[in-house]
C-alpha positions as a Markdown table, in Angstrom:
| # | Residue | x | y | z |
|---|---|---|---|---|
| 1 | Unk | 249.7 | -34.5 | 94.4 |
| 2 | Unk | 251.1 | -32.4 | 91.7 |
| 3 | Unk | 251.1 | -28.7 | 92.0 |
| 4 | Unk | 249.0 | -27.0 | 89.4 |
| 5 | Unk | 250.7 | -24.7 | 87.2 |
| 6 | Unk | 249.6 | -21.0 | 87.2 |
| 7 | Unk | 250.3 | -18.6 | 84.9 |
| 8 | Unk | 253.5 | -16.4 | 84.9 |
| 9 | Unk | 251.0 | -13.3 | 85.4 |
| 10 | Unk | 249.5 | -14.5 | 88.4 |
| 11 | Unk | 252.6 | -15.5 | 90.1 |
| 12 | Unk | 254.1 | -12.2 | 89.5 |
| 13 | Unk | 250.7 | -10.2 | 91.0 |
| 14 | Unk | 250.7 | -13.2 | 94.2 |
| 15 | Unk | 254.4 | -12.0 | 94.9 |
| 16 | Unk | 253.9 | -8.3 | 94.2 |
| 17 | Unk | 250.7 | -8.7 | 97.1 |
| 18 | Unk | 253.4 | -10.9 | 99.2 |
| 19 | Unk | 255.7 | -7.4 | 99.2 |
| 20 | Unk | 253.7 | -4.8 | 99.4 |
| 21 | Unk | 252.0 | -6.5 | 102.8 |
| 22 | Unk | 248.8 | -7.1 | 101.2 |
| 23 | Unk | 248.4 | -10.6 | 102.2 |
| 24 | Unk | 248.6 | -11.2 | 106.2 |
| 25 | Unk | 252.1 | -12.9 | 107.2 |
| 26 | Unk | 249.8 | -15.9 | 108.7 |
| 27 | Unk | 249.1 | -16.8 | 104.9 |
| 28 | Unk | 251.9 | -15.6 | 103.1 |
| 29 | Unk | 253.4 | -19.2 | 103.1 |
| 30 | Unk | 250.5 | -20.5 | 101.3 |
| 31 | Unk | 250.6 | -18.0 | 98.7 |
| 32 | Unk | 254.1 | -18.4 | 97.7 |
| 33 | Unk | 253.3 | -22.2 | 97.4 |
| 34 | Unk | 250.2 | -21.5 | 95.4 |
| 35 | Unk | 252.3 | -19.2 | 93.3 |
| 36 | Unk | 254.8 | -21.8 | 92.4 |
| 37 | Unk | 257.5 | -19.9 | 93.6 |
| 38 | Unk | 258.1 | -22.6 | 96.2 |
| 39 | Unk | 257.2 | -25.9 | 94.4 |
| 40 | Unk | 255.8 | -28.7 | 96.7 |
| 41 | Unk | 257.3 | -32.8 | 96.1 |
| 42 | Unk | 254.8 | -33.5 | 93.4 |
| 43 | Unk | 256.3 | -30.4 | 91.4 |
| 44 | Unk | 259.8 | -31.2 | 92.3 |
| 45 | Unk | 258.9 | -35.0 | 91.2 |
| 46 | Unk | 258.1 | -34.4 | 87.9 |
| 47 | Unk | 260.9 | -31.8 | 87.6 |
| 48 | Unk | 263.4 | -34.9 | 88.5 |
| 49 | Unk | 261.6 | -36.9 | 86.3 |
| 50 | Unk | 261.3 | -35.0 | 82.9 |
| 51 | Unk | 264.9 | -33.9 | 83.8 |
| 52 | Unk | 266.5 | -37.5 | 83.8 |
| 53 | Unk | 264.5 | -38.5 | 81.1 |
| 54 | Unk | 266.0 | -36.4 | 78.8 |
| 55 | Unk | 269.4 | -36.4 | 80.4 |
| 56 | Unk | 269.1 | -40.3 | 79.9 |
| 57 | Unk | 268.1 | -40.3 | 76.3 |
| 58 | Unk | 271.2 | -37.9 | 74.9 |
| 59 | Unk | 273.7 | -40.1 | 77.1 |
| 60 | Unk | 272.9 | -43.1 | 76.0 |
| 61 | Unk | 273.1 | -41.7 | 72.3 |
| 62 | Unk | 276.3 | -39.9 | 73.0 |
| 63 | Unk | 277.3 | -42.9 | 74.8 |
| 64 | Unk | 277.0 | -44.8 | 71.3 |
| 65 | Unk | 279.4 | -42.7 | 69.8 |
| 66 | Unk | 281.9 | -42.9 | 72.5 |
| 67 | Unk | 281.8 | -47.0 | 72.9 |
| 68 | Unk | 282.5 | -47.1 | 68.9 |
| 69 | Unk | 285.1 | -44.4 | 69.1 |
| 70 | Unk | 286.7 | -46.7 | 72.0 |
| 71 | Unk | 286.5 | -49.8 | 70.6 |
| 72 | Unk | 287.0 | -49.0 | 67.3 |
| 73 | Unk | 289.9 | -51.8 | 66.3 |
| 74 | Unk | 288.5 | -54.5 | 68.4 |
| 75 | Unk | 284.8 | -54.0 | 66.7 |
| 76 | Unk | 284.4 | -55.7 | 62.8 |
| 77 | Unk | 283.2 | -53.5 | 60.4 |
| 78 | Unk | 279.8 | -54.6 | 60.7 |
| 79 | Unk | 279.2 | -55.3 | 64.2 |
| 80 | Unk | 280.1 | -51.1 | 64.4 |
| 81 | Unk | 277.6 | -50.5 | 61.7 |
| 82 | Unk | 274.8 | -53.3 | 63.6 |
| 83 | Unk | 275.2 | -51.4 | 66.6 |
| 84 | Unk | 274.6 | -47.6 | 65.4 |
| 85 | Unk | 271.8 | -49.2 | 62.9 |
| 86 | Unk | 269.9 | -51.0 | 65.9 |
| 87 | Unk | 269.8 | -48.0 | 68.1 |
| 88 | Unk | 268.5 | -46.2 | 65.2 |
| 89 | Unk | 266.1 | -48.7 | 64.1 |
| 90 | Unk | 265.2 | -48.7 | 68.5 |
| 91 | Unk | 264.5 | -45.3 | 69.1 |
| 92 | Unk | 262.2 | -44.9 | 65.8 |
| 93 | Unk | 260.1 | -47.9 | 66.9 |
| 94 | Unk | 260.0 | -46.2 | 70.5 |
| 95 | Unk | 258.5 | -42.8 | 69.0 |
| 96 | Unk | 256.1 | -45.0 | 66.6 |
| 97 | Unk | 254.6 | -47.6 | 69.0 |
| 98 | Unk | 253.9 | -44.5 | 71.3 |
| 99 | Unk | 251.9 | -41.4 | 70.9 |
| 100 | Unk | 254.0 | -38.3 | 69.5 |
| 101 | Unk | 253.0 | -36.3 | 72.1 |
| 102 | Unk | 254.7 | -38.6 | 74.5 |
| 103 | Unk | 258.3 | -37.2 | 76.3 |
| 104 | Unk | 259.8 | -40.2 | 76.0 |
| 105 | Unk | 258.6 | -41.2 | 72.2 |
| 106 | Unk | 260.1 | -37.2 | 71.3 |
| 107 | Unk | 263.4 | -38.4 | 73.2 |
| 108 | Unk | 263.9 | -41.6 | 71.6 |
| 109 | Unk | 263.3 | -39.5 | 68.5 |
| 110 | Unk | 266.1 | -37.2 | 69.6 |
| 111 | Unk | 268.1 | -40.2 | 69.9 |
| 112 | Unk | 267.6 | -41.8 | 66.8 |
| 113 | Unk | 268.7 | -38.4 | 65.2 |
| 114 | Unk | 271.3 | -38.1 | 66.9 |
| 115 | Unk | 272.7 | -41.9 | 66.1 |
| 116 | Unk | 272.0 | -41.2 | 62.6 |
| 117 | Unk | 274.6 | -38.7 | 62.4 |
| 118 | Unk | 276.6 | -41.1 | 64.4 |
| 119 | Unk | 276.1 | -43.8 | 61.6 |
| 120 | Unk | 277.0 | -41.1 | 58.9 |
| 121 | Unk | 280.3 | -40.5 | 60.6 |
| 122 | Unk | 280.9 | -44.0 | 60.7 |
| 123 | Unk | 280.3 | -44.3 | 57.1 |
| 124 | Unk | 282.7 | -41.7 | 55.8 |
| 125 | Unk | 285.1 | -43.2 | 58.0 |
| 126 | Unk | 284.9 | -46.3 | 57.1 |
| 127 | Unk | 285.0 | -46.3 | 53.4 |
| 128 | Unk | 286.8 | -43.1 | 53.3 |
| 129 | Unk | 284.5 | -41.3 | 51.0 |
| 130 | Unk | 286.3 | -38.1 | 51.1 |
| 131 | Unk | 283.3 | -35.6 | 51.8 |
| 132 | Unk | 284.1 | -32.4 | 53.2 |
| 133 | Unk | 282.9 | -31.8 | 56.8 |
| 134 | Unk | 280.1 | -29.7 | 55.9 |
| 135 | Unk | 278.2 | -32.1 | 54.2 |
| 136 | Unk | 278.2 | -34.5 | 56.9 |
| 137 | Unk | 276.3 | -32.1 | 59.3 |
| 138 | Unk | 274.4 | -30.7 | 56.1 |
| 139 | Unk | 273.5 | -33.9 | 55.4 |
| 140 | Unk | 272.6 | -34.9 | 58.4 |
| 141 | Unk | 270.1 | -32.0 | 59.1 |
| 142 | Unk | 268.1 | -33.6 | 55.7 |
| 143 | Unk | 268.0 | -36.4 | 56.5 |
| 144 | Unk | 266.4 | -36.2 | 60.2 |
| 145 | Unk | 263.6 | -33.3 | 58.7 |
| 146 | Unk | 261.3 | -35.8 | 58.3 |
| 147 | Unk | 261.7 | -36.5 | 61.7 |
| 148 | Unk | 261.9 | -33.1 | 63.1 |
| 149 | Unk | 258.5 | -32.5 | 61.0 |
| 150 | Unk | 256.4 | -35.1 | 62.2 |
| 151 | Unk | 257.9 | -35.5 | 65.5 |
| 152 | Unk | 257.1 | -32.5 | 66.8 |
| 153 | Unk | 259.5 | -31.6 | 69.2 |
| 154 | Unk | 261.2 | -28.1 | 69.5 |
| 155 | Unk | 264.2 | -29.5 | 71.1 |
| 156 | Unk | 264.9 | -31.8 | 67.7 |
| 157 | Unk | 264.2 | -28.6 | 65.6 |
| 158 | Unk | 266.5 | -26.6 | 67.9 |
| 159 | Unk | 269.0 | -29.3 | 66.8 |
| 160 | Unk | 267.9 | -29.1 | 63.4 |
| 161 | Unk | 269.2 | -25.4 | 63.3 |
| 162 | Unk | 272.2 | -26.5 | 65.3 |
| 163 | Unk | 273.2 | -28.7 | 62.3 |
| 164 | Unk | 272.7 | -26.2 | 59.6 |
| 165 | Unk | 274.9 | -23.3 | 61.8 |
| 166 | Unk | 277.5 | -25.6 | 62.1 |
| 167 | Unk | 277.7 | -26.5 | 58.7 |
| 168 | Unk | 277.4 | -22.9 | 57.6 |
| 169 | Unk | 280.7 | -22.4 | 59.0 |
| 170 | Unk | 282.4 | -25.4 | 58.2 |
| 171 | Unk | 281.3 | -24.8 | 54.4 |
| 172 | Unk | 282.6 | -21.2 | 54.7 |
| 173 | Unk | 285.9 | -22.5 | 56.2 |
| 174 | Unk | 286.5 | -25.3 | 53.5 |
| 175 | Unk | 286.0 | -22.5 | 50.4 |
| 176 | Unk | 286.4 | -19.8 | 52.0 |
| 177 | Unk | 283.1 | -17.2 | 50.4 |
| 178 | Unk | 279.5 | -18.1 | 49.3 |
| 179 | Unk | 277.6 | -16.6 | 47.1 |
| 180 | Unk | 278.0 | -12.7 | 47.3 |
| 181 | Unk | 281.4 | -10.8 | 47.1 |
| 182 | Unk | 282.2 | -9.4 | 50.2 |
| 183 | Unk | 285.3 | -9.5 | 52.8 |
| 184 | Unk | 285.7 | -13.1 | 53.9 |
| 185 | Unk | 286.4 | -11.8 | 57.6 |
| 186 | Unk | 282.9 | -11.0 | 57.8 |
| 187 | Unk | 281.2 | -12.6 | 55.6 |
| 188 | Unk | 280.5 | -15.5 | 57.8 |
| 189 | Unk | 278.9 | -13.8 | 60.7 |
| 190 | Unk | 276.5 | -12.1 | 57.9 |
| 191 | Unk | 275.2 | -15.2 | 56.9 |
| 192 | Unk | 274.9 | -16.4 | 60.6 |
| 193 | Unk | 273.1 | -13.5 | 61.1 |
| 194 | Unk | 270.6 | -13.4 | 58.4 |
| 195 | Unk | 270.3 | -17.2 | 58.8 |
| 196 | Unk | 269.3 | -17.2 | 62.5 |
| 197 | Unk | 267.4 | -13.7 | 61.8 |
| 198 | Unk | 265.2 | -15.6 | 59.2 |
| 199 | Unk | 265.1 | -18.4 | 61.8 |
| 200 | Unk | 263.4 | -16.5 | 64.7 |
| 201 | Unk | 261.0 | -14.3 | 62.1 |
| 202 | Unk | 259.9 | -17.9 | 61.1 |
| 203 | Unk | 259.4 | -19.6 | 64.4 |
| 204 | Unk | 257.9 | -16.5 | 65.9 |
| 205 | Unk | 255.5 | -16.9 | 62.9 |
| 206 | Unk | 254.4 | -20.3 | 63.4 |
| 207 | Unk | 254.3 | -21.0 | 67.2 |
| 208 | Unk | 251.3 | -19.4 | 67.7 |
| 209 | Unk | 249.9 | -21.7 | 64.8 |
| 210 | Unk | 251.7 | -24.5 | 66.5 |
| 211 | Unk | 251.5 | -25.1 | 70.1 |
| 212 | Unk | 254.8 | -27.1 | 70.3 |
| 213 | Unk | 256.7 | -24.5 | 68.8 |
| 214 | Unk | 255.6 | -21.9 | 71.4 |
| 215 | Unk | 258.5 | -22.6 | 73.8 |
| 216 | Unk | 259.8 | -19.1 | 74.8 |
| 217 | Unk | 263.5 | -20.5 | 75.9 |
| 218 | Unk | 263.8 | -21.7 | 71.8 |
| 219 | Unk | 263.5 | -18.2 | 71.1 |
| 220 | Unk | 265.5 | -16.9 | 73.3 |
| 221 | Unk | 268.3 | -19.3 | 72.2 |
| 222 | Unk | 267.9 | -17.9 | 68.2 |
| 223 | Unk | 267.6 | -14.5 | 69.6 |
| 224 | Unk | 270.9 | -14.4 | 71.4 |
| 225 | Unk | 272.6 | -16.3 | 68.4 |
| 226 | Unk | 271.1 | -13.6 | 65.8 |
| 227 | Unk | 272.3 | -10.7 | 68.3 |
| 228 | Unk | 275.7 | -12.0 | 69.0 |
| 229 | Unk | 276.5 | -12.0 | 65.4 |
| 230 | Unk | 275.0 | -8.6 | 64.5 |
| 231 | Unk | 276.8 | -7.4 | 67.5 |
| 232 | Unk | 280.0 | -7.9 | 66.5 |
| 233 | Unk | 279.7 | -7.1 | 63.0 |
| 234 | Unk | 278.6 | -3.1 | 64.8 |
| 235 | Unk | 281.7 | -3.8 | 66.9 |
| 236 | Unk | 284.5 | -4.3 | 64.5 |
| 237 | Unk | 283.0 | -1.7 | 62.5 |
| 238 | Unk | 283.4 | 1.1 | 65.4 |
| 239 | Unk | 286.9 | -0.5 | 65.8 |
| 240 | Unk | 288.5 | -1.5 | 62.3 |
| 241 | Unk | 286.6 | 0.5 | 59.9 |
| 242 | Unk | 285.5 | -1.3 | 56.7 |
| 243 | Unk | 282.6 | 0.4 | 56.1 |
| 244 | Unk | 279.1 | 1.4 | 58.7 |
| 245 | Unk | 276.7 | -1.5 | 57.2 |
| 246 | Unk | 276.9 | -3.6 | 59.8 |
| 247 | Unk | 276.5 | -0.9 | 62.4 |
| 248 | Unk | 273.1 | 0.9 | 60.7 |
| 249 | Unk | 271.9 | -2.8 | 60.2 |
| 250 | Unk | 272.4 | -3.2 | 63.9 |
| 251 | Unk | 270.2 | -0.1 | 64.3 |
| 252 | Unk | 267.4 | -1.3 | 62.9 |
| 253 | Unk | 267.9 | -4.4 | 64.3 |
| 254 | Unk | 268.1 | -3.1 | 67.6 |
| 255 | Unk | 264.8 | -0.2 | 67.2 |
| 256 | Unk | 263.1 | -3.3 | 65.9 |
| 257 | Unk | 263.6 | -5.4 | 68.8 |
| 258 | Unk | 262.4 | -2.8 | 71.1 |
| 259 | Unk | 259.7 | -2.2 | 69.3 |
| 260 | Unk | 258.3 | -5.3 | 68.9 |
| 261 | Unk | 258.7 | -7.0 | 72.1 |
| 262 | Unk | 257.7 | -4.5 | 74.5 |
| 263 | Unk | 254.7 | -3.7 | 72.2 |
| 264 | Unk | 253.8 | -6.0 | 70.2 |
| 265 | Unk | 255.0 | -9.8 | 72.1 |
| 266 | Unk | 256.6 | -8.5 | 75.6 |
| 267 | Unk | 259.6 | -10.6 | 76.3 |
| 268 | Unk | 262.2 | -8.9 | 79.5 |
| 269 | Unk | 264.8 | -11.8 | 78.3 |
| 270 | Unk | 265.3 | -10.5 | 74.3 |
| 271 | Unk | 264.9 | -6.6 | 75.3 |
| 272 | Unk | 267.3 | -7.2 | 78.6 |
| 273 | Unk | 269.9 | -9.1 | 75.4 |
| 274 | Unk | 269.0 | -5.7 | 73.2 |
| 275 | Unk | 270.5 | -3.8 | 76.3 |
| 276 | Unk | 273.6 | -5.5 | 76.8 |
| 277 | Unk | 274.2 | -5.5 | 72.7 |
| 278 | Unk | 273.6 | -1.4 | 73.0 |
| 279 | Unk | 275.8 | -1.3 | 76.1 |
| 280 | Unk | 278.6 | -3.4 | 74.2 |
| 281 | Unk | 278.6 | -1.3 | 70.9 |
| 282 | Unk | 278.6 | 2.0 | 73.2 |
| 283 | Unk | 281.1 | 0.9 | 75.4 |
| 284 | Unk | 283.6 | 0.0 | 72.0 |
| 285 | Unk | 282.7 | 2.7 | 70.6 |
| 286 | Unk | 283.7 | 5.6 | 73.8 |
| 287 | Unk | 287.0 | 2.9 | 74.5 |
| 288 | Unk | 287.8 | 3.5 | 70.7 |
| 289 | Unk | 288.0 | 7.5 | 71.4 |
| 290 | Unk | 288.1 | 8.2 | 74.7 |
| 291 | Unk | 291.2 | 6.1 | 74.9 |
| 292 | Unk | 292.9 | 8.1 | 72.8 |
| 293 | Unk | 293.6 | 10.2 | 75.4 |
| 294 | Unk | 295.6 | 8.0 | 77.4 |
| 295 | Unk | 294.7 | 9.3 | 80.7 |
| 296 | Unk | 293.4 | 8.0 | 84.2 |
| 297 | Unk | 290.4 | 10.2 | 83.4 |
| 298 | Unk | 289.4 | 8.3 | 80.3 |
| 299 | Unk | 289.4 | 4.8 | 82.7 |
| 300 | Unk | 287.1 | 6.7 | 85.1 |
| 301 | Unk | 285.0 | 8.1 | 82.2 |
| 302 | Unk | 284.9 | 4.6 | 80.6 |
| 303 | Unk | 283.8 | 2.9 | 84.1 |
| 304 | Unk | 281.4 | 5.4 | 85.1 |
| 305 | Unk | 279.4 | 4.7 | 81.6 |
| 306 | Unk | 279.6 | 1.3 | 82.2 |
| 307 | Unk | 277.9 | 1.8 | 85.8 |
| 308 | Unk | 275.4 | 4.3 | 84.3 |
| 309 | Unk | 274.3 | 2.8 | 81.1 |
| 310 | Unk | 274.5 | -1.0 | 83.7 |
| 311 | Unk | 272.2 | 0.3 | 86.3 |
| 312 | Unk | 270.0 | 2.6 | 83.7 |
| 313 | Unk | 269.2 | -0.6 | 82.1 |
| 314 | Unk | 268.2 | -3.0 | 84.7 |
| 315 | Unk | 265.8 | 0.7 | 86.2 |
| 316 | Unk | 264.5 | 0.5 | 82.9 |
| 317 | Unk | 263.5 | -3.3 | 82.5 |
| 318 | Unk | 262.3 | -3.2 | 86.1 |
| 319 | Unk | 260.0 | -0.1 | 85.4 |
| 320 | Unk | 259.1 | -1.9 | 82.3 |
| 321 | Unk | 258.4 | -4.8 | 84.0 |
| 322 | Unk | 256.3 | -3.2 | 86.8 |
| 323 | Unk | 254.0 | -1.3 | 83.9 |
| 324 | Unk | 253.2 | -4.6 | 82.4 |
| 325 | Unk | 252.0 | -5.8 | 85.6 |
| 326 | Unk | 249.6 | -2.7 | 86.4 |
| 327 | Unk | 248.2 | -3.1 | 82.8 |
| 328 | Unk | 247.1 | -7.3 | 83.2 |
């Protein structure tokens, strides 16, 4: 029998009764199993099963583009392009002849995308058409929107956003600028930056509108992307000075993320990322003048910040974390 899933909440208060003794140690075994900490077969089961399921569906598609890659002089022309156009043609039939809110129909979905860039690649190869690499991913992410849009599926649209990042930076690699004068060493992670930024404003928008859009790991994923760029746009502005933009927009970036999701959508994951981008622009910015020193003092300065600003953190997110319980 399938263990029946409880809310993150209620796990959390179970296991804060489990500690604090408030639940006798006769029955504290069936309250960690009724919290979901310890999942039972049934749980583990469907785990396994949504797990190879998905596991199966990208290696067969990836497997596609490997066995043409492999076999790529003993296969004709168009037995190549029969193959890539029948496991297209397979994996939309799969997602129409079963209901969209199906695993398996979103997967073979997933795979068709996936073998449509596959079939692209094959194309420009083929007849040599002499596009640039950044329309082939460009391309691709039109082509499967349709797709993403009625499928559904926050995993396609996660590789929907994939597509366009990469081809971001291939297109900025082939000319070199886009559309704004501004140093080309950084203009690429601006563009990330804003691009992801608008990304996660958007889905944070709509996926309480849309209920398969209200995955918290998707967020988490365009969060850390979004960060990592504005955080080393503050870095190499502490370190090669070309001017404090990308440190002030990393500012409000960062007062903004605390702001919003400890008051507004509470989220430990993105503030706990907030932390370790203030801890990485602090830390550049005491190595970039303590260091000047060039003593054993400024290593033993540098490490016990480190320790301090580590440990103050994770006191703070577990205080945090503690508060948010109290007030359920």
């Amino acid at each position: 029998m399938t263990q029946q899933l409880i809310p993150s909440e209620t796990r959390a208060h179970l296991l804060e009764f489990v500690e604090d003794g408030k639940i006798p140690v006769e029955h504290q075994e069936q309250a960690v199993v009724a919290a979901g900490v310890r999942p039972n077969s049934g749980t583990w089961f469907l785990f396994l099963d949504k797990l190879l399921l998905i596991l199966g569906g990208l290696a067969l598609s990836f497997a596609l583009l490997f066995f043409i890659a492999y076999n790529w002089q003993e296969l004709g022309r168009f037995a190549k392009f029969a193959i890539v156009e029948v496991a297209v043609i397979i994996g939309t039939l799969v997602f129409v002849r079963r209901s969209s809110k199906d695993l398996m129909a979103r997967i073979a979905l997933l795979g068709a995308s996936i073998s449509l860039g596959v079939l692209m690649a094959l194309y420009g190869q083929t007849y040599q058409t002499g596009a640039d690499p950044w329309e082939l991913f460009f391309n691709w992410a039109l082509l499967i929107t349709p797709w993403a849009v009625v499928g559904r599926f926050s995993v396609l649209w996660m590789f929907w956003l994939g597509l366009l990042n990469v081809s971001l930076i291939l297109y900025h690699h082939t000319f070199g600028r886009f559309f704004w004068v501004m140093g080309r060493e950084h203009e690429l992670l601006w563009m990330l930056f804003a691009f992801n930024l608008c990304a996660w404003v958007a889905w944070e928008l709509l996926r309480n509108r849309f209920r398969w859009l209200n995955d918290d790991w998707s967020v988490r994923i365009i969060a850390t992307a979004s960060g990592a760029c504005i955080t080393w746009l503050s870095v190499d502005a502490i370190l090669r000075p070309y001017g404090l933009s990308g440190f002030w927009v990393w500012m409000i970036w960062c007062v903004g993320i605390l702001y919003l999701y400890q008051f507004v959508k509470r989220d430990l994951f993105i503030l706990a990322g907030a932390c370790l981008s203030t801890i990485v622009v602090v830390m550049s910015f005491l190595i970039e003048e303590v260091m000047k020193f060039d003593s054993a003092g400024s290593f033993l300065f540098i490490s016990l910040a480190m320790i301090a600003m580590g440990g103050g953190s994770a006191m703070w997110l577990r205080s945090l974390h503690v508060r948010w319980l109290n007030e359920e």
